[in-house]
N, C-alpha and C positions, 0 to 999 in steps of 0.2 A: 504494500500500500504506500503510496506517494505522501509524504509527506506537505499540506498545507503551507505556502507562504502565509505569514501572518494576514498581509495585507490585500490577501484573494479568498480569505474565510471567510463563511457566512457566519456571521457570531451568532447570530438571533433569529429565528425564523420568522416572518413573516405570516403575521394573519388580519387579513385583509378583511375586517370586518363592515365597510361601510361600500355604495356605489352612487355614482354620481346621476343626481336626475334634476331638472329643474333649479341648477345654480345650487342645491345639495350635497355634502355628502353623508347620504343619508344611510343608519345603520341596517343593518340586514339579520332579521332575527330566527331566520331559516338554517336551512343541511349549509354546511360548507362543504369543496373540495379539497381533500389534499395535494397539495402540489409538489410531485418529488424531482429530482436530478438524477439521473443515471448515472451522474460518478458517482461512484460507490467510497464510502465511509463509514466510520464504528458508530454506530448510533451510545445511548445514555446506557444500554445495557451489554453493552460492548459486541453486539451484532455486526456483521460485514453486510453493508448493503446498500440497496438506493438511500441519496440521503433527503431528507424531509426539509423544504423550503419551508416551507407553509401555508396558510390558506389561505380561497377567496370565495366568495358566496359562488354556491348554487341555485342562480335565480329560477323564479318559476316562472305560469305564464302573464298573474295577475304583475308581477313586480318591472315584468319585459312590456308589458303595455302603458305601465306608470311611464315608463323611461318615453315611447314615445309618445305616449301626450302631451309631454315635456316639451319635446322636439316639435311637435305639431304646434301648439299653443306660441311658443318661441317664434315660428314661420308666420302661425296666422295668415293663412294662404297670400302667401307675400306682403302682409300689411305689418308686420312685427319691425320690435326695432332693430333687429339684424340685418334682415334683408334690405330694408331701408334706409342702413345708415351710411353717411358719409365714404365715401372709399376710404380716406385717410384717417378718420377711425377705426374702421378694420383693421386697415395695417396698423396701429397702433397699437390695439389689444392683442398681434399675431408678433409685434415686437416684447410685448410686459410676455407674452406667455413662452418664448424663445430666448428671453432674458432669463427667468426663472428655470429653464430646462436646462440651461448648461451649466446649472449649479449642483446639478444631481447626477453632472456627467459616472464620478466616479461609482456608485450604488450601482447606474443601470450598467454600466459595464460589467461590472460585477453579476449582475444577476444574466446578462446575455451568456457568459460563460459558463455559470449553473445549469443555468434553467436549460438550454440548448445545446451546452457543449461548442460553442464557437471560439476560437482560440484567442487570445488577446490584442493580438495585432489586428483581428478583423473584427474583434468585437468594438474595437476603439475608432479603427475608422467607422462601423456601423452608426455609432452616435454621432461622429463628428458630420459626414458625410449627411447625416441628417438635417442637422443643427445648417450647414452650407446648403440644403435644399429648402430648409426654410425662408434662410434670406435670400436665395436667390426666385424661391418664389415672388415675395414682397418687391426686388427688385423689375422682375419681370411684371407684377401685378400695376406696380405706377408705369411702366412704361406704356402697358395696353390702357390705363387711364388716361396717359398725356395724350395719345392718338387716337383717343374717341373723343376728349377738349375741343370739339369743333364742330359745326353745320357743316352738311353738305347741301347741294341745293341740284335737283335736276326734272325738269320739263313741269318747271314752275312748283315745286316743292319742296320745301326747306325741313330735311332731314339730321337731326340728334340721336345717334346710334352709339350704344354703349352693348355691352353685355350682362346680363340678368340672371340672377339664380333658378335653381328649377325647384328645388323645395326641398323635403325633408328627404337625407342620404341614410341607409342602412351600412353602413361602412366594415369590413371584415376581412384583416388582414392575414397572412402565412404569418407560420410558425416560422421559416428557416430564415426570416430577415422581419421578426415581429414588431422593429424598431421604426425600420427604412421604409420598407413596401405600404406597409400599415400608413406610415404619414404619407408616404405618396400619393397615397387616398385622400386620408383625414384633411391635410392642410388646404390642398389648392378646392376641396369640396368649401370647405368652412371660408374662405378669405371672398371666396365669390358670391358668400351672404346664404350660402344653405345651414341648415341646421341638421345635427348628426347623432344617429341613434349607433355607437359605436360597439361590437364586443369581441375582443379581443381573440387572439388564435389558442386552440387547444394547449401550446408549447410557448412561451414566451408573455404568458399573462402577467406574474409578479412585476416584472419589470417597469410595469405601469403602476403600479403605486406610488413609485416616487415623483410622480405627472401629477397622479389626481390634484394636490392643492391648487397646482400651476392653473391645471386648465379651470377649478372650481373658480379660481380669483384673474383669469384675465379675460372673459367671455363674459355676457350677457347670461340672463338665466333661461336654462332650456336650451343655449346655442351649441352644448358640450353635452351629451348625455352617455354615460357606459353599464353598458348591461355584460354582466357574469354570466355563465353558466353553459352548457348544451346544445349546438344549434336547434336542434328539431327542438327543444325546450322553448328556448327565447325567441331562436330569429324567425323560424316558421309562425308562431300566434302573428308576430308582426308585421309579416308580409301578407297574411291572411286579410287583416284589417284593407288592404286595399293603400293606405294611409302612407308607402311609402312610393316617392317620385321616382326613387334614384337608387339599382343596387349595386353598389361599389366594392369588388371582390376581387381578391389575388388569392387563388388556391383551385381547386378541382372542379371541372367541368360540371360532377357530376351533382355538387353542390351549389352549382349555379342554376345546375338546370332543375333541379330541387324546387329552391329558393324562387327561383320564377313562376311555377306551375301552382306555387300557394297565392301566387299572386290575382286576384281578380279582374284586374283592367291591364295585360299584358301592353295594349296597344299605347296606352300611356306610362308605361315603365321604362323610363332610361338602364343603359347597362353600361358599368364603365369598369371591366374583365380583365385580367391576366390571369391567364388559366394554363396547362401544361403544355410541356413541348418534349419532344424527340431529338434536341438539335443534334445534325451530323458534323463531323469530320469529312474533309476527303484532301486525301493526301495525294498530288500527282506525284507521277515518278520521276518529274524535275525539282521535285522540293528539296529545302535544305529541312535535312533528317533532323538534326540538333534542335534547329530552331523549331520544328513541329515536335520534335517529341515533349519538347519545354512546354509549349502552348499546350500539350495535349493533357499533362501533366496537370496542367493549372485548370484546363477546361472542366477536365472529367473528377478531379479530386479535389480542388479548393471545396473548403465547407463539407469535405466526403461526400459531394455529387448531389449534395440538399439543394441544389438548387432549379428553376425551370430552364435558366441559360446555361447550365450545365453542358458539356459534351456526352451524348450518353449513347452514341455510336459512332463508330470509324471504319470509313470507308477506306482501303490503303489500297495502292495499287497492285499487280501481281508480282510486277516486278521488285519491288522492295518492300513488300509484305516480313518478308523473313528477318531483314534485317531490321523494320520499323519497332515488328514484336520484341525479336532480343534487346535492341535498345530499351523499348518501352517500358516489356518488362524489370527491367532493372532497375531504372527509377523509382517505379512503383517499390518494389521493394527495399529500395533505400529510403523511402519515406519514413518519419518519425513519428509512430505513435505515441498518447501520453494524454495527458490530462491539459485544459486550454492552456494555463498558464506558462506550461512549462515552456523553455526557448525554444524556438526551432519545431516545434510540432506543428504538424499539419492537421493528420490525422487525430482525430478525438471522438470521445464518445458519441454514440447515437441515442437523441434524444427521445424516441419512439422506442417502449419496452419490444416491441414486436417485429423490428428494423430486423436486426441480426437473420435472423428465422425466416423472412422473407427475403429477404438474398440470398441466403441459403438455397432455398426453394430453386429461387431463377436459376442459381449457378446448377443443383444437382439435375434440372431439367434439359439444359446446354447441353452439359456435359452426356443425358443421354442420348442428345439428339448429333453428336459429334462432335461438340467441343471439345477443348482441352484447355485446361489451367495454364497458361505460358510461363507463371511465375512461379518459385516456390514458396512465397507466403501467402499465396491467392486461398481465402477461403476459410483460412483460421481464424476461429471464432473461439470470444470470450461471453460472458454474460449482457455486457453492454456493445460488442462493437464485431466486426465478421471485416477481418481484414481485405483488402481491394483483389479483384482475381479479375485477370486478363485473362479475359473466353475468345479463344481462335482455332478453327474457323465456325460463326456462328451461322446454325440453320434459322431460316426465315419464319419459320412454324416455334423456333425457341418462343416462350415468354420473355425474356430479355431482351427479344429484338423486336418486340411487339407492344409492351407493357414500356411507361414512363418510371424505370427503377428506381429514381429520386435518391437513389445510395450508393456504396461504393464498389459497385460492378461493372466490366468496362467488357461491351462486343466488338468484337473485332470483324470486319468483311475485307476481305479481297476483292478485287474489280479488275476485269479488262476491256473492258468499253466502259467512257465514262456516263453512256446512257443508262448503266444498271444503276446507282445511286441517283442518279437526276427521275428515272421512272418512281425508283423508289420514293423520293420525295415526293414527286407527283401522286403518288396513293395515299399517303400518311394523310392521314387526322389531323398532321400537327406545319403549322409553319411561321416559326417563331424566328430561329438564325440556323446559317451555317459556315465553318469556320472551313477556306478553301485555301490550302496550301499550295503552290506551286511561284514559276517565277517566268514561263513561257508567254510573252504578249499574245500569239496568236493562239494559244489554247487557252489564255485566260478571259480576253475578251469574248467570245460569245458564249463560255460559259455561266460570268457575270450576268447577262445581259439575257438568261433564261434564271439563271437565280434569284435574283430581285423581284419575279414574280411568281416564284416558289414560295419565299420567305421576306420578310419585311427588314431584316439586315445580313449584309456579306461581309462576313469578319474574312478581309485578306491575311495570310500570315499571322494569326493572331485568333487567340480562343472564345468563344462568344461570351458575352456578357452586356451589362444595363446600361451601364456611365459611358460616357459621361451624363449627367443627367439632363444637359440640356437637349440630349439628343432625342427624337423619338425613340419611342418602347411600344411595341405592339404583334402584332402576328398577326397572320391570317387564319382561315379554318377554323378551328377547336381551339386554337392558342390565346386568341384576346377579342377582345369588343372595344373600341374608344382604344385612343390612342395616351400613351401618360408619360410626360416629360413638364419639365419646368415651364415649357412653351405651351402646351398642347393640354397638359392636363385644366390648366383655366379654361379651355374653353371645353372641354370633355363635360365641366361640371358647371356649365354656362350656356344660356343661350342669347343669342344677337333682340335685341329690343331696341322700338325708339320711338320716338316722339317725331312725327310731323304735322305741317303745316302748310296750306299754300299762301304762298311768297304777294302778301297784298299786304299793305299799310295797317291795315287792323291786327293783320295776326304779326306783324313784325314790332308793333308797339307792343303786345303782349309779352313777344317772347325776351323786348332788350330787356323789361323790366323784369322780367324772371333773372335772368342774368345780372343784374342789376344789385336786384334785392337781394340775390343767392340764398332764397327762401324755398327754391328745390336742390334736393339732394343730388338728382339726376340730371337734369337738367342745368348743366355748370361746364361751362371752359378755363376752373383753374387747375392751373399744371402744378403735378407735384412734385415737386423737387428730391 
């Protein structure tokens, strides 16, 4: 057993007795959940085992309707003082509450490497990385203010176009970045005047404790609302109600499509989705080996493969299949397993008691279907964690080459035309990114240029992932809905409104004295600096 650095201990656990509704935090006098960590520890009576964080209610379904009347009442079908209020109040209360959150940087660090097993250099950029999308929302949010500061006027009509919220969000973030993705939702939903019925992902709920004051005291009341517990508990009653505009969701399809189907006015429900992907490799037989096996490395094992941008197949050529594998392999097996803290770890526990056992699964299924383990540490397993197994060559009928494994299991294909991995693509469910090695101009271009409308990005030379944040983030297929970047996600959770008039002397006296008077909130050309 790993000895605890002082300053990476949980001293205290955690019991999260109150949840936020209506500018509340109000107590919870129901079941709690236990919330444990899969690093294992001696517990009080000197037991080896998972260790106990602590709790947070198990809301039911009268207490998840309280939450959104909160949220409803707050909107006041667009007449509340949220949606209403000045822009540069908004930002002001998204400043006090991003001010307050980076005072609790060190806590939620701490509990990202409990609660999930994410190791400390990424658990730190995870907060940081936040805390920079925050303001660069805010930055981006005045900018789309300064360029709706103006009339347009066309075929005798003088137009005042801004963007307007849609109404009440059910917001519901992944576990494997319960920090980042979650506010990727939560902020640019809230800044554009919606109010949010928020509950947290099954794996990374503690972490938000050290928020709740924040958001209690820099929002309106009802503008902030968090529901605990269950989905089919809380979030299903909720979408029942009809009552929700907007469902805001980074996690499984098949939870999406759940969560829709409770829904009764489909026609009027926004979707704004990141949901799962497949993304490939494909390695031509001019690439630099080093430099792909790096990438491949980082694609398919950063986070142990928790992730939807993950690498979670490889296509390699035939020609340098054999020597792709031996290098690959190797790596893989020089990776450092360990507990988050430690230096140099990549590999860490799996935050899902049931992880191990289903990789397990895929890999014994490969392997009957013709796989084979390439590495020697492929596939050993401890209580918490089933070390990374390089499967070559994988049949098409395997569940690993079919299934989104979200863990750290890696397929290997060979290819000798590069139309077998492009068909492939074109059948998948999934098209999120693909990461496309080579250095040939005339085989890279019209590759390119059938990939782009496969997938929504072509990582050249380099392993797919989200950031920069200002970039789009989206998929096609089964992958996403709404597109969500610093740019894109304000208006994912917005819609175009405006005020017009025709361009005659009565309505143009009306409008300078609006202007004027700056006694409309909307109706205003000051720029905000």
């Amino acid at each position: 057993m790993q000895t605890v650095q002082e300053e990476f201990k949980i001293k205290n656990t955690i019991r999260q007795e109150t949840y936020l509704a209506d500018g509340e935090l109000k107590k919870w006098g129901g079941d709690h959940a236990e919330v444990y960590s899969s690093i294992r520890t001696r517990n009080d009576r000197g037991e080896y085992g998972p260790t106990l964080l602590g709790t947070v209610p198990n809301m039911d379904e009268t207490s998840a309707l309280e939450t959104l009347d909160a949220a409803c009442k707050a909107y006041d079908r667009g007449q509340g003082l949220w949606p209403t209020m000045k822009v540069v109040d908004r930002i002001a209360c998204m400043e006090k509450f991003v001010a307050q959150m980076k005072s609790q940087r060190e806590e939620v660090v701490r509990l990202l490497m409990w609660e999930i097993g994410k190791n400390l250099p990424d658990s730190q950029k995870e907060f940081d990385r936040t805390v920079e999308y925050i303001y660069d929302t805010i930055e981006d949010y005045k900018q789309l203010d300064r360029d709706s500061a103006r009339f347009e006027k066309h075929g005798g009509v003088n137009a005042h176009i801004r963007r307007g919220p849609l109404g009440v969000v059910l917001c519901m973030g992944p576990y494997n970045y319960p920090l980042n993705e979650t506010f990727a939702l939560l902020i640019p939903a809230l800044i554009m005047g919606n109010t949010v019925v928020f509950k947290p992902a099954k794996h990374g709920v503690l972490l938000l404790s050290p928020l709740l004051e924040a958001f209690r005291n820099s929002f309106p009341e009802g503008v902030v609302n968090i529901v605990y517990g269950r989905g089919r508990v809380v979030a299903a009653p909720i979408m029942k109600t009809g009552k929700i505009d907007v469902l805001a969701l980074i996690g499984n399809s098949k939870s999406a499509i759940a969560l829709q189907d409770q829904h009764p006015n489909k026609n009027r429900l926004r979707l704004v989705l990141g949901l799962e992907a497949k993304n490939p490799a494909i390695v031509l037989p001019d690439a630099d080996l080093d430099l792909a096996v790096n990438e491949c490395i980082s694609g398919t094992l950063s986070f142990n493969g928790q992730r939807c941008t993950a690498l979670k197949v490889l296509y390699v050529h035939e020609d340098i299949v054999e020597e792709f594998n031996k290098r690959f392999a190797q790596r893989v097996d020089e990776l450092k397993f360990g507990n988050p803290w430690e230096p140099g770890v990549m590999l860490t526990p799996l935050p899902e008691p049931g992880k191990p056992g289903y990789i397990r699964e895929l890999i014994d299924d490969a392997v009957r279907k013709g796989a084979k383990i390439m590495n020697k540490k492929g596939g050993e397993q401890t209580e918490n964690y089933i070390f990374p197994a390089v499967l070559y060559p994988v049949s098409k009928d395997a569940r690993v080459y079919e299934e989104e494994q979200f863990g750290p299991v890696i397929p290997v294909l060979s290819f000798k035309d590069i139309e077998e991995p492009l068909n492939d693509m074109a059948e998948s469910n999934y098209g999120q990114q693909v990461s496309l090695f080579g250095q040939n101009i005339k085989t890279l271009a019209p590759l390119i240029d059938t990939l782009v409308n496969l997938v929504c990005r072509v990582n050249l030379n380099s392993s797919c992932q989200r950031g920069p944040d200002v970039y789009p983030f989206t998929g096609r297929k089964d992958s996403a809905v709404s597109t969500l970047s610093v740019h894109d996600a304000l208006r994912s959770f917005s819609v175009r409104t405006f005020v017009a008039s025709k361009d005659n002397e009565y309505n143009n006296a009306i409008l300078n004295e609006l202007l004027d008077s700056k006694a409309s909130n909307f109706v205003s050309t000051d720029y905000i600096l």
